[in-house]
SELUM-780395 format. One line per 8 residues: number of its first residue (from 1); their letters; for each residue y, x, z of C-alpha. Coordinates in steps of 0.05 Angstrom, whole numbers, plus 5000, padded with zeros to 4 digits. Layout:
<tikes>
NUM = a = Y:X:Z; ...
</tikes>
This chain:
<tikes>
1 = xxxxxxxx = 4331:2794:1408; 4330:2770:1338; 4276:2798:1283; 4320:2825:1223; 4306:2853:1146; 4304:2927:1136; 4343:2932:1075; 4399:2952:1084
9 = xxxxxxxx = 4444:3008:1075; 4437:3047:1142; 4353:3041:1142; 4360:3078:1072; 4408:3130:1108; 4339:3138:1161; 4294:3143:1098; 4334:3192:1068
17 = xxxxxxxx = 4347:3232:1125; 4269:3227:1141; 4251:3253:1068; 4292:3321:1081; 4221:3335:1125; 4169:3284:1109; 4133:3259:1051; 4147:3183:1015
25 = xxxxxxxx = 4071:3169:1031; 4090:3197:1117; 4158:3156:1111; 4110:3093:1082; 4068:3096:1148; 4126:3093:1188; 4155:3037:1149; 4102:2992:1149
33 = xxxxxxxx = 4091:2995:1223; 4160:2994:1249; 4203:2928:1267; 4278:2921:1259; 4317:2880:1313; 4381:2854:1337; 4400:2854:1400; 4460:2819:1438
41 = xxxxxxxx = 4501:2855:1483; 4467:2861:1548; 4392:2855:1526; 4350:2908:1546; 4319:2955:1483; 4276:3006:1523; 4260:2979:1598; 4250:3038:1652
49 = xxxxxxxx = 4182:3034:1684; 4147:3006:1609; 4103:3038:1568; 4135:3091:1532; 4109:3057:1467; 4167:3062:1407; 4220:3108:1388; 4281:3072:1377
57 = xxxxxxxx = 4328:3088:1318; 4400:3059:1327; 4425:3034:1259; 4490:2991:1290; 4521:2986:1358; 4536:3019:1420; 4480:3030:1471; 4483:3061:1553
65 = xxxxxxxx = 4425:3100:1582; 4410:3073:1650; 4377:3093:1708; 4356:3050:1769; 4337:3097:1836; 4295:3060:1895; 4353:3031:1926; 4367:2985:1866
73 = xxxxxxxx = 4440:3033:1848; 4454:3033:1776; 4473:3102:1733; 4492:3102:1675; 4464:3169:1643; 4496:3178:1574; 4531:3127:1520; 4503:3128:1445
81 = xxxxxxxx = 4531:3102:1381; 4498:3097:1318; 4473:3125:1278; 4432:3160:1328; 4350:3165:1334; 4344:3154:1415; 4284:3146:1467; 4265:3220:1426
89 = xxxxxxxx = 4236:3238:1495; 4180:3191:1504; 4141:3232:1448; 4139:3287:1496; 4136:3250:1559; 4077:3202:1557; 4085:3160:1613; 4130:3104:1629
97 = xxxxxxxx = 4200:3102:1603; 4245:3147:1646; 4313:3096:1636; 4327:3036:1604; 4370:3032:1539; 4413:2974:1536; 4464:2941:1485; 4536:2956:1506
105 = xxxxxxxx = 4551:2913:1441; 4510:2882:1395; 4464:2927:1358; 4420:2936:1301; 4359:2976:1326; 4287:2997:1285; 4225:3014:1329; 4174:3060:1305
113 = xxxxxxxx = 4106:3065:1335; 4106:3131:1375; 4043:3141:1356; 4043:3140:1284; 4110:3182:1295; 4055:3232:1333; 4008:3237:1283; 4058:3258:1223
121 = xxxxxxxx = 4096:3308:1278; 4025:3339:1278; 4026:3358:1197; 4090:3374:1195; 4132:3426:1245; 4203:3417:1212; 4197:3344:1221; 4168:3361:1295
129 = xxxxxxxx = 4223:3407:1314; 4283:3354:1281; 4253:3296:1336; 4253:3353:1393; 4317:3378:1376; 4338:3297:1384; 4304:3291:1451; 4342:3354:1474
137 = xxxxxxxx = 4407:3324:1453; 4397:3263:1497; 4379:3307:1555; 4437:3356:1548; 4484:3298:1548; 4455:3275:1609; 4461:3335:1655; 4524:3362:1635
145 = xxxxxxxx = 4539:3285:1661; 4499:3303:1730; 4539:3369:1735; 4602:3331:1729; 4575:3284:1781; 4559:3338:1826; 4621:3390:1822; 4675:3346:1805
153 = xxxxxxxx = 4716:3299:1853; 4726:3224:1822; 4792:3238:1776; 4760:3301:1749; 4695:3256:1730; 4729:3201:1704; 4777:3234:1660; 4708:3276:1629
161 = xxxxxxxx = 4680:3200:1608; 4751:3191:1567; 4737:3251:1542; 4668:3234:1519; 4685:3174:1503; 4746:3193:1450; 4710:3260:1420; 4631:3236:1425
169 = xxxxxxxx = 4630:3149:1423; 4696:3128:1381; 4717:3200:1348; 4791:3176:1370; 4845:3173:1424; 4851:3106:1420; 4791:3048:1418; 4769:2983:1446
177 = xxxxxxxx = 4734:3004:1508; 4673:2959:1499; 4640:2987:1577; 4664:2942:1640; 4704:2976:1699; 4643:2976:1733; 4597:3007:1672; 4659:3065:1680
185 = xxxxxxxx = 4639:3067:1758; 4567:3072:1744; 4574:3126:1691; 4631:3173:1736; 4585:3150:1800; 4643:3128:1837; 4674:3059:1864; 4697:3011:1814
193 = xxxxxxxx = 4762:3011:1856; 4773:3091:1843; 4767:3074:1767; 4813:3015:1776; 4864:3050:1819; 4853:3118:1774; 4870:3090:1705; 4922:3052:1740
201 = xxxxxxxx = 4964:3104:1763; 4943:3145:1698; 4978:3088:1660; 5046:3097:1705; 5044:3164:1691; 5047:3160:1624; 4971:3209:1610; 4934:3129:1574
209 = xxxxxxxx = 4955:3069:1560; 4914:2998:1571; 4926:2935:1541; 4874:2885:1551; 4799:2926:1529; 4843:2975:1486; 4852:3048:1514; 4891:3104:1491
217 = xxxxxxxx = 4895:3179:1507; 4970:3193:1509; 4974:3264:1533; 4894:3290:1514; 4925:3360:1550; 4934:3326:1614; 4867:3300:1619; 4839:3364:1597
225 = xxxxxx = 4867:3393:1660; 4846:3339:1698; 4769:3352:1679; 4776:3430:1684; 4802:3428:1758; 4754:3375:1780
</tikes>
């Protein structure tokens, strides 16, 4: 974790984006008490179990949502690339950080004190409903992953994360799959053998192709199927 200047291209996207709702003078508060960051891959941004202090706003990188249960079994909830405002929820929920958000790559990352965030929410509804509406996003992400996990055997589960993956992370069929076989496992909640042996046998068959970290969708209808019949 590396302390980083502010100026810089994608911080002026946030202050722009922020003055659609808020006044210079609010956006000036926020500046002057918020802290941008790097972060090599694998550091933790947000821990699960901390105080559910800072809203985190994703200016570069790649980032996984993860959730720890009691017997120590990693899931991941959701993957998030920037630009994207994340931990939305702990301005709602103030209590200990639900997950942990943690660089997939290296990433560029701005806290802002939740409470200053709070007190110009209060003065302002548009501004108030734009940071729910973000909170929400993260959440419906999330369970429409749980109702995969739930109704869907392992093929039908991993083919939905390519899916994601190509329409939501990269916008393409093809990218350099920055998540580990096991990161794939964790987020389809299945072996890291059935994602091994799965994209295997996808690759014989023609539906991706894998060379080294780089993945490609051949035949997007086939995995469609694959996620609609579970």
């Amino acid at each position: 974790m590396t302390l980083i200047n502010k100026d810089t291209p994608e911080y002026n996207w946030l202050k722009r984006v922020s003055l659609q709702f808020i006044s210079e003078k609010d956006f000036e508060k926020i500046d002057k008490t918020s802290v941008k960051l790097h972060f090599k891959k694998g550091e933790t941004i947000l821990k699960q179990g901390g105080l559910s202090t800072h809203i985190v706003y994703l200016e570069s990188g790649l980032v996984k949502f993860n959730y720890e249960n009691e017997s120590n079994k990693n899931l991941i909830l959701t993957i998030v690339a920037s630009p994207k405002i994340l931990g939305g929820a702990n301005l709602f929920y103030k209590d200990n950080n639900l997950f942990s958000i943690i660089a997939i790559e290296d990433c560029d990352v701005i806290l802002i004190d939740a409470n200053v965030l709070l007190g110009i929410m209060t003065d302002n509804a548009r501004f108030s409903i734009m940071l729910f509406q973000v909170a929400s996003e993260m959440f419906k992400k999330s369970v429409i992953n749980f109702v995969s996990l739930a109704h869907k055997q392992k093929e039908g589960r991993i083919a939905d994360i390519l899916l994601y993956l190509a329409n939501e992370v990269y916008h393409n069929q093809s990218f350099t799959l920055a998540l580990k076989r096991k990161e794939l496992a964790e987020f389809a909640g299945c072996s890291t053998e059935n994602v091994i042996m799965t994209l295997s046998r996808w690759q014989t068959e023609g539906i991706i192709k894998m060379e080294g970290k780089q993945l490609s969708i051949l035949d997007i209808e086939r995995v469609k199927h694959i996620s609609r019949i579970g």
